[in-house]
LUMVEXVEX-5684 format. One record per residue: residue number from 1; y, x, z of N, C-alpha, C in turn. Coordinates in nm, 3 decimals. Layout:
N
MARDO resi     n.Y     n.X     n.Z    ca.Y    ca.X    ca.Z     c.Y     c.X     c.Z
MARDO  NUM       Y       X       Z       Y       X       Z       Y       X       Z
...
//
This chain:
161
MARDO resi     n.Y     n.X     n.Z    ca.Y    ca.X    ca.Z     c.Y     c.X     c.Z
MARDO    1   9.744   9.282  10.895   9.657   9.394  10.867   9.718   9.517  10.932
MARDO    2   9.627   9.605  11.006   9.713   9.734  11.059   9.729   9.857  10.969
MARDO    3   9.812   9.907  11.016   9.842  10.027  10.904   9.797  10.116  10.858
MARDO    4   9.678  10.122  10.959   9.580  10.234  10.925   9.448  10.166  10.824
MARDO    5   9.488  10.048  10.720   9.419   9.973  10.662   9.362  10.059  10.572
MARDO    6   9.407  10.158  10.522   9.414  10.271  10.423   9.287  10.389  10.472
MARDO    7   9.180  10.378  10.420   9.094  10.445  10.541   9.007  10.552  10.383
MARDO    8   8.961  10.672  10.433   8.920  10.738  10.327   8.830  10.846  10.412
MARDO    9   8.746  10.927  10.377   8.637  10.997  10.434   8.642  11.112  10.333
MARDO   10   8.759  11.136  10.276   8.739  11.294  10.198   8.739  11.260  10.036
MARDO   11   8.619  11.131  10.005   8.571  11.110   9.870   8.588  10.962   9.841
MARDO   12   8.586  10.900   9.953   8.623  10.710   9.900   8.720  10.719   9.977
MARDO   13   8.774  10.647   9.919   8.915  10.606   9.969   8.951  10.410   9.997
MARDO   14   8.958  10.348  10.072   8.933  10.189  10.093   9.122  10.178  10.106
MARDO   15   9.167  10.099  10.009   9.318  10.039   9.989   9.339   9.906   9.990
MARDO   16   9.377   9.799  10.092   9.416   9.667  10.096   9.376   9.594   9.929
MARDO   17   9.310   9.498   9.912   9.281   9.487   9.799   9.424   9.320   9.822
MARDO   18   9.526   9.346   9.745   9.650   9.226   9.764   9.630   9.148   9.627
MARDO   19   9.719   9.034   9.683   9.675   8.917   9.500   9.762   9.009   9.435
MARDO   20   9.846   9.095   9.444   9.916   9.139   9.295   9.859   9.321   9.304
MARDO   21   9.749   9.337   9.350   9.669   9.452   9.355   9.565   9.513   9.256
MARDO   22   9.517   9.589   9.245   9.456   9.614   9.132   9.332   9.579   9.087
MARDO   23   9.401   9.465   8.947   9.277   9.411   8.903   9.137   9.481   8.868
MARDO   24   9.170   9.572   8.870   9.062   9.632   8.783   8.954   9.682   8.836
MARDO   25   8.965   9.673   8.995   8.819   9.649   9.081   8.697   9.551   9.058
MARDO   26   8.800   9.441   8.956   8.701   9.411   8.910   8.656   9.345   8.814
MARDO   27   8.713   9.446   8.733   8.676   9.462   8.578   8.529   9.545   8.567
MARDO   28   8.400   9.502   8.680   8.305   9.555   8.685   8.162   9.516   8.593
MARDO   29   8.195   9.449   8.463   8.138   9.469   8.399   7.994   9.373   8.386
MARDO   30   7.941   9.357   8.543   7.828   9.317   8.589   7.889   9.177   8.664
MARDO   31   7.782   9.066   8.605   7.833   8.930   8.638   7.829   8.951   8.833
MARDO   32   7.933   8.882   8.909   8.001   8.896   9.038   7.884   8.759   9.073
MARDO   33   7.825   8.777   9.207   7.755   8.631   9.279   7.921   8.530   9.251
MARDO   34   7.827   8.397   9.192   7.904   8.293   9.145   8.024   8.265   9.308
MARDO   35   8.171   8.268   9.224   8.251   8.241   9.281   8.306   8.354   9.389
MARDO   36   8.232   8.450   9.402   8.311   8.627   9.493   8.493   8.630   9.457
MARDO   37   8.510   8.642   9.329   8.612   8.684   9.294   8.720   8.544   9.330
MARDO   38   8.675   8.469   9.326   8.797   8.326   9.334   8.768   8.334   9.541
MARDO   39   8.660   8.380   9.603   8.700   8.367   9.744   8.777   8.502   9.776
MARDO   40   8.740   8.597   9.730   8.820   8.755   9.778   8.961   8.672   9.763
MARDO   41   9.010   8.650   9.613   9.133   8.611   9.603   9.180   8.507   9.713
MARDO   42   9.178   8.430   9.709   9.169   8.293   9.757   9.179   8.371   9.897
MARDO   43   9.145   8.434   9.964   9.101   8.481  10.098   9.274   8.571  10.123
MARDO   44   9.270   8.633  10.051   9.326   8.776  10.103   9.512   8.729  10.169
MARDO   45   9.554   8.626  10.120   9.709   8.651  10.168   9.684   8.620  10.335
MARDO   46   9.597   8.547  10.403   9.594   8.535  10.539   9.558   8.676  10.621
MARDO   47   9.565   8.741  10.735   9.519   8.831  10.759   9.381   8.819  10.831
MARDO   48   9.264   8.923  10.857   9.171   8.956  10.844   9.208   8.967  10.996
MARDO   49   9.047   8.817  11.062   9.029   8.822  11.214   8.854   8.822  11.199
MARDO   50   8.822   8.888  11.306   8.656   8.877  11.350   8.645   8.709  11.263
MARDO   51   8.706   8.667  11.328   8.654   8.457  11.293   8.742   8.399  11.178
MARDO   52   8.818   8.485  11.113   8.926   8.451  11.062   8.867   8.479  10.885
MARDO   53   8.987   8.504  10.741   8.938   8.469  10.634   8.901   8.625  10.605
MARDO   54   8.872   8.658  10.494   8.805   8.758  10.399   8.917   8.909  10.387
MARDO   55   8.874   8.976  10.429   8.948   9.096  10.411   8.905   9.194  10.332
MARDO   56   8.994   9.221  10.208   8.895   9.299  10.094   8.928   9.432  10.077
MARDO   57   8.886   9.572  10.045   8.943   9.666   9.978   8.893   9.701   9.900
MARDO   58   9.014   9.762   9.760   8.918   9.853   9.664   8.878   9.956   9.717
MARDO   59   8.766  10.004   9.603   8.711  10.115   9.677   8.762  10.196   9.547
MARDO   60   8.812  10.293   9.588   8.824  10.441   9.524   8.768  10.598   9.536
MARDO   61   8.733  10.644   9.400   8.680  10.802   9.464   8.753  10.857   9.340
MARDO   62   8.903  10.856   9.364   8.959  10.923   9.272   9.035  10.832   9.120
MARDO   63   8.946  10.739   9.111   8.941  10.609   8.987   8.922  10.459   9.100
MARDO   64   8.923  10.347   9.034   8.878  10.275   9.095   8.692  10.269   9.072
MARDO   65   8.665  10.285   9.177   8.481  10.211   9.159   8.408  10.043   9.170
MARDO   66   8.518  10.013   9.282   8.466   9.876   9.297   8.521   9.769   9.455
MARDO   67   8.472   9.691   9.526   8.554   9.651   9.589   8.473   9.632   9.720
MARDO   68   8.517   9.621   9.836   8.454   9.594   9.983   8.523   9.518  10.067
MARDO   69   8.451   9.384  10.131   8.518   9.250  10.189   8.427   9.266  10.311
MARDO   70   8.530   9.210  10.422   8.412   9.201  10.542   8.527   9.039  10.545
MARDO   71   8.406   8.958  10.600   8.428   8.827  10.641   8.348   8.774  10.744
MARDO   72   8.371   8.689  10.803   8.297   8.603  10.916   8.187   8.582  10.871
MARDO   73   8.084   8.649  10.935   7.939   8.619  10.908   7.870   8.468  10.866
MARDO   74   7.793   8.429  10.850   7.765   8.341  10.793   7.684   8.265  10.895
MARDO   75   7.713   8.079  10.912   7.677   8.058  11.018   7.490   8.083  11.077
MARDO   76   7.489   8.092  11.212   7.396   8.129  11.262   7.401   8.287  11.313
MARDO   77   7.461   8.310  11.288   7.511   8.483  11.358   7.609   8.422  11.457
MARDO   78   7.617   8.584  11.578   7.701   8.533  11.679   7.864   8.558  11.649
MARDO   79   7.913   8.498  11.744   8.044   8.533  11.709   8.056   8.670  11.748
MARDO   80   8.171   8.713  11.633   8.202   8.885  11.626   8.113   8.976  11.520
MARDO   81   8.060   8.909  11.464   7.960   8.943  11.371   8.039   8.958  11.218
MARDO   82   8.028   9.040  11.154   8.115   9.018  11.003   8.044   9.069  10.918
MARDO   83   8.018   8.960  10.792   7.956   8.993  10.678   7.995   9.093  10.601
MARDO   84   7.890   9.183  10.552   7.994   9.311  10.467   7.986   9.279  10.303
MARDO   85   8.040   9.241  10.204   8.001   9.234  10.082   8.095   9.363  10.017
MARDO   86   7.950   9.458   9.934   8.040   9.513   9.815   7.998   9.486   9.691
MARDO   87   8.053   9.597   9.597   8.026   9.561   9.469   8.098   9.675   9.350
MARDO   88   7.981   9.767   9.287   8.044   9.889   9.258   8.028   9.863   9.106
MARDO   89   8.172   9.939   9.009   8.134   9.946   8.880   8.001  10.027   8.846
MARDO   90   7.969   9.975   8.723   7.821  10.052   8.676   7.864  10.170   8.643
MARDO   91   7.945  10.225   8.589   7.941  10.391   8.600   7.972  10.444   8.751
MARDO   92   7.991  10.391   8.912   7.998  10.427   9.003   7.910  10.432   9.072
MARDO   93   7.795  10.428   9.043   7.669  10.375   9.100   7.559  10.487   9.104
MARDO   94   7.510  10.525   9.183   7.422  10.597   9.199   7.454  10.756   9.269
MARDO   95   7.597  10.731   9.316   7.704  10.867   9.358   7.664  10.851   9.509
MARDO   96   7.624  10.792   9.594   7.674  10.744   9.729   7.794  10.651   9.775
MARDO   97   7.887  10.599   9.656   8.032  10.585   9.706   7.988  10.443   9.767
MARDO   98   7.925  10.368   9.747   7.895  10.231   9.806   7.870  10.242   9.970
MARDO   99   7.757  10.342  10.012   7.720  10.348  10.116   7.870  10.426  10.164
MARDO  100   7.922  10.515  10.143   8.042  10.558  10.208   8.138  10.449  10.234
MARDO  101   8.177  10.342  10.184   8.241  10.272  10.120   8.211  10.130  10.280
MARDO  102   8.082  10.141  10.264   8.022  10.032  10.340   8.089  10.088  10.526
MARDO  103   8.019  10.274  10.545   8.016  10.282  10.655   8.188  10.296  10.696
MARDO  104   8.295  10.319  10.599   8.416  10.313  10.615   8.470  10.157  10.655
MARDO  105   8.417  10.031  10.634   8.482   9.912  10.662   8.396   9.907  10.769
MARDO  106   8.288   9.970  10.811   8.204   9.940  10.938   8.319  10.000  11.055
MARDO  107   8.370  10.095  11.032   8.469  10.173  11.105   8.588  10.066  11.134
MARDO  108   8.634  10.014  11.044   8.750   9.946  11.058   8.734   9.817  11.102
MARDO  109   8.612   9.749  11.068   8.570   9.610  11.134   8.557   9.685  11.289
MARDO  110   8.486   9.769  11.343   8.440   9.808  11.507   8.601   9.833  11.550
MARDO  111   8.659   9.906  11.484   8.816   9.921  11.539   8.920   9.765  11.552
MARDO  112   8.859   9.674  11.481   8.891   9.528  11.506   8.850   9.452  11.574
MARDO  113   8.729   9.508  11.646   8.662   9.430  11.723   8.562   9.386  11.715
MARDO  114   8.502   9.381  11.570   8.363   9.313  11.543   8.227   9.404  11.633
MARDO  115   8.140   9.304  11.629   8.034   9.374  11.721   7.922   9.458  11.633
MARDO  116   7.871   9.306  11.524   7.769   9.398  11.451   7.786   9.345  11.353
MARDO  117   7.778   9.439  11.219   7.815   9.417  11.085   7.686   9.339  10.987
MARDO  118   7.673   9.235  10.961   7.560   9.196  10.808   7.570   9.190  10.691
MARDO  119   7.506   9.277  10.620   7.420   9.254  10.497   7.346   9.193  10.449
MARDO  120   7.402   9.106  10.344   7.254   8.961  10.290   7.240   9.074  10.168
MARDO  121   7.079   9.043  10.115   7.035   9.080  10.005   6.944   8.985   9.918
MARDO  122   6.998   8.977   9.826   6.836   8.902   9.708   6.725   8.939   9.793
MARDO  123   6.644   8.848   9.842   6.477   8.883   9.893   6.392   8.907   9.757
MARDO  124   6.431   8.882   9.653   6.369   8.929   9.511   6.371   9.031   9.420
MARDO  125   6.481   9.143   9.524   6.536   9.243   9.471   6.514   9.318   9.553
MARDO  126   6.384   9.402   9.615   6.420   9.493   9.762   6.488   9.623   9.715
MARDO  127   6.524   9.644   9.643   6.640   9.790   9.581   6.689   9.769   9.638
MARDO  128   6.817   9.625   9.608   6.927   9.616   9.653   6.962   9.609   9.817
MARDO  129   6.890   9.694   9.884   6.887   9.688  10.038   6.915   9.849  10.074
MARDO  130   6.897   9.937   9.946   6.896  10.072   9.961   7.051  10.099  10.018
MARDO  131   7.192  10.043   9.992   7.302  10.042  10.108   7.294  10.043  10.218
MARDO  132   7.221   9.950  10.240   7.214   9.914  10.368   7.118   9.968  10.494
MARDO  133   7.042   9.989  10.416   6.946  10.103  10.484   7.002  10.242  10.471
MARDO  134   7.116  10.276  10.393   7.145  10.452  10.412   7.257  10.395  10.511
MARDO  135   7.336  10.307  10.525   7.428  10.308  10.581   7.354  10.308  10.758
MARDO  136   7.261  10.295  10.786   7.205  10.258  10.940   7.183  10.146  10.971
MARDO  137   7.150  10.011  10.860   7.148   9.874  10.896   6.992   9.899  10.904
MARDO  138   6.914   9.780  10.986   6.774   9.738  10.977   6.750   9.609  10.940
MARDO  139   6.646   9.591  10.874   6.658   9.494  10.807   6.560   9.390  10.943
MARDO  140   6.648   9.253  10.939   6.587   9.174  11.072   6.497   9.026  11.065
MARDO  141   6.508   8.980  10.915   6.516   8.903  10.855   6.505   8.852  10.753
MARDO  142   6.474   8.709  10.746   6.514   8.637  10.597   6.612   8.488  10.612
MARDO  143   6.660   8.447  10.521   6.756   8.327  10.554   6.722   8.228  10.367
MARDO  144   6.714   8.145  10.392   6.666   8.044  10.289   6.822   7.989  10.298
MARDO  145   6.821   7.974  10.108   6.993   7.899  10.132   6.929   7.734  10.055
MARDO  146   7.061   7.649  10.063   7.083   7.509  10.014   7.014   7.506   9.895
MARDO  147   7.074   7.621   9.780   6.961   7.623   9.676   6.852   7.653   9.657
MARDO  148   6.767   7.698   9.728   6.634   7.758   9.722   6.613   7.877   9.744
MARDO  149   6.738   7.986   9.732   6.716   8.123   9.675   6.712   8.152   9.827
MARDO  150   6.649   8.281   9.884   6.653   8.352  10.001   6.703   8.494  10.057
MARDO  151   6.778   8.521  10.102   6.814   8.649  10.130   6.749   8.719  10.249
MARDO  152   6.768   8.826  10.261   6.723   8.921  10.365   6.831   8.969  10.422
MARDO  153   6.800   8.943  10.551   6.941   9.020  10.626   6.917   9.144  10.704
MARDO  154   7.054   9.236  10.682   7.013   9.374  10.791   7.132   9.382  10.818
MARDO  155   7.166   9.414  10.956   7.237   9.431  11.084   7.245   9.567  11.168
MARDO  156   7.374   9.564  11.168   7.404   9.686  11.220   7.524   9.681  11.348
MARDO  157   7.463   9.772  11.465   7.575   9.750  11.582   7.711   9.823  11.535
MARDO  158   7.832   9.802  11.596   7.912   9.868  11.566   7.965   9.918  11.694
MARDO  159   8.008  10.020  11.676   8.040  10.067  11.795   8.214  10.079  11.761
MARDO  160   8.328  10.061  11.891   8.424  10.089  11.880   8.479  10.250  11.884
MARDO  161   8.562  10.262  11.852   8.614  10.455  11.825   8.706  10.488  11.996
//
């Protein structure tokens, strides 16, 4: 991980999320998509490549709010592509810190090399797309999974600094 892993915009602040790091990103209250928390973990001692495992940070604005992972997109995207997942406590929600949060690992994935960043969303939930749309993603898509359920995807170029 490079040193400048530590990335902040004034009001969020993004800190290496490590296995002996602070639990309490996600002590969020709100049930996590089945199994997030056992892959973040599970993910994090390898380091974070475009093709490589899960790179997470908490997100902070002063307290902890919640947590942000970019990982290898999911197959059918091209290579260089990295999935963005966050996930904010319920009293952090509704501040902007998510979308700050989002366009700060967009920064650090383009400074790694990735090309263009994705967002899956519940297709049964179009709220939950409001990140992704403040952050500059468009939505391009839908993707049907193994179980039935379908997401919507939005994509965003990244540009390097």
């Amino acid at each position: 991980m490079r040193d400048e892993a530590k990335l902040c915009d004034g009001v969020v602040t993004l800190a290496p999320l490590l296995p002996t790091g602070p639990e309490e990103a996600f002590d969020l209250q709100d049930p996590l998509p089945p199994g997030l928390r056992e892959r973040w973990h599970g993910e994090l001692p390898a380091p974070w490549r475009v093709h490589g495992p899960a790179l997470a940070f908490a997100i902070r604005a002063g307290r902890p709010a919640g947590a942000v992972a970019l990982r290898p997109a999911p197959a059918g995207f091209a290579g260089g592509d990295v999935d963005l997942v966050y996930v904010l406590r319920p009293e952090a929600r509704g501040r902007g810190l998510a979308t700050r949060a989002v366009l700060l690992a967009c920064g650090y994935a383009a400074a790694e090399g990735a090309r263009r960043a994705v967002i899956l969303t519940p297709a049964d939930r179009p709220e939950a797309a409001g990140v992704a749309r403040r952050a500059g993603f468009a939505r391009r898509g839908q993707i049907s999974h193994a179980d039935g359920t379908r997401s919507d995807w939005h994509m965003r170029a990244l540009v390097r600094p």
